[in-house]
N, C-alpha and C positions, 0 to 999 in steps of 0.2 A: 493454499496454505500461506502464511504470515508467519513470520518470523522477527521477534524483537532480543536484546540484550535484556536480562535483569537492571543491566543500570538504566533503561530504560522506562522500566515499569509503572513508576510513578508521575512520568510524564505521561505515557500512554495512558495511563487514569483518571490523570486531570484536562485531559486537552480538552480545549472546547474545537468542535469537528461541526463546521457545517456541507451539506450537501446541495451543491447548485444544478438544479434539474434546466438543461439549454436545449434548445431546439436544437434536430440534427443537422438542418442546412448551417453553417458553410463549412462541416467540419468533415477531415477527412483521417484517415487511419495514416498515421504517422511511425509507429512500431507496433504492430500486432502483434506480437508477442508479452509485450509490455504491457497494452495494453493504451497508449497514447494516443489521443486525437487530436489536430491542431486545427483551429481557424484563422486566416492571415485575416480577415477585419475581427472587430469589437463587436460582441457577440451580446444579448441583454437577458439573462437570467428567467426561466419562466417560473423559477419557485427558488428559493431557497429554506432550506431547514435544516436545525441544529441537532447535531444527533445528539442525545442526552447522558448515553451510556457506552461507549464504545466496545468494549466490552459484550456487554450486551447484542449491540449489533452485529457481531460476530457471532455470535450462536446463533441470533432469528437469522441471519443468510448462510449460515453452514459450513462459515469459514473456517476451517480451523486454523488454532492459532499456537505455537510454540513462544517459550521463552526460554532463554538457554545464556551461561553465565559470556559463551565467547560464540556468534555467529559464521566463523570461519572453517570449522568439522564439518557444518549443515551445506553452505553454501559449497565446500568443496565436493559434498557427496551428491549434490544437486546439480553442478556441470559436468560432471562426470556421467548421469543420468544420459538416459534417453528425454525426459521431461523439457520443456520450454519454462522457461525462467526468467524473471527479471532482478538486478540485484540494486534495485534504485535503495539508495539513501547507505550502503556501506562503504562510503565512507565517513558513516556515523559511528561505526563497527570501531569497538575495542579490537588493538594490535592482533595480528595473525599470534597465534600458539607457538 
């Protein structure tokens, strides 16, 4: 799942989002849970493509996606969880409630 702010919305709509397709050599699992892979050299892109709809691309992969006015209810009932989680980018998050 995804989770964004309403004030967020209109960015998430217009972003232009590309995806860099890289080879798996030299990269290794840096936080697994997150989701992070790192390569200490400079790594060369075997494709890149723009994704057109983001949006969109979240339906064709099955992601579901919330929007919600303050991120902080969701996130606190998500480490409270049994679930793994990552909470990259809040602190983009409007103030705690």
């Amino acid at each position: 799942m995804h989770a964004l702010e309403w004030d967020w919305w209109d960015r998430f709509r217009e972003a232009r989002v590309f995806l860099y397709r890289l080879p798996e050599e030299p990269f290794t699992s840096y936080d697994e849970t997150a989701g992070y892979w790192v390569a200490r050299e400079p790594v060369e892109p075997l494709e890149v493509v723009e994704i057109p709809d983001l949006l969109e691309e979240h339906r064709r992969a099955g992601i579901e996606l919330r929007v919600t006015e303050n991120l902080w209810p969701l996130w606190e009932a998500v480490i409270e969880s049994t679930l793994e989680f990552s909470g990259i980018r809040l602190r983009n998050a409007r103030p705690p409630l």
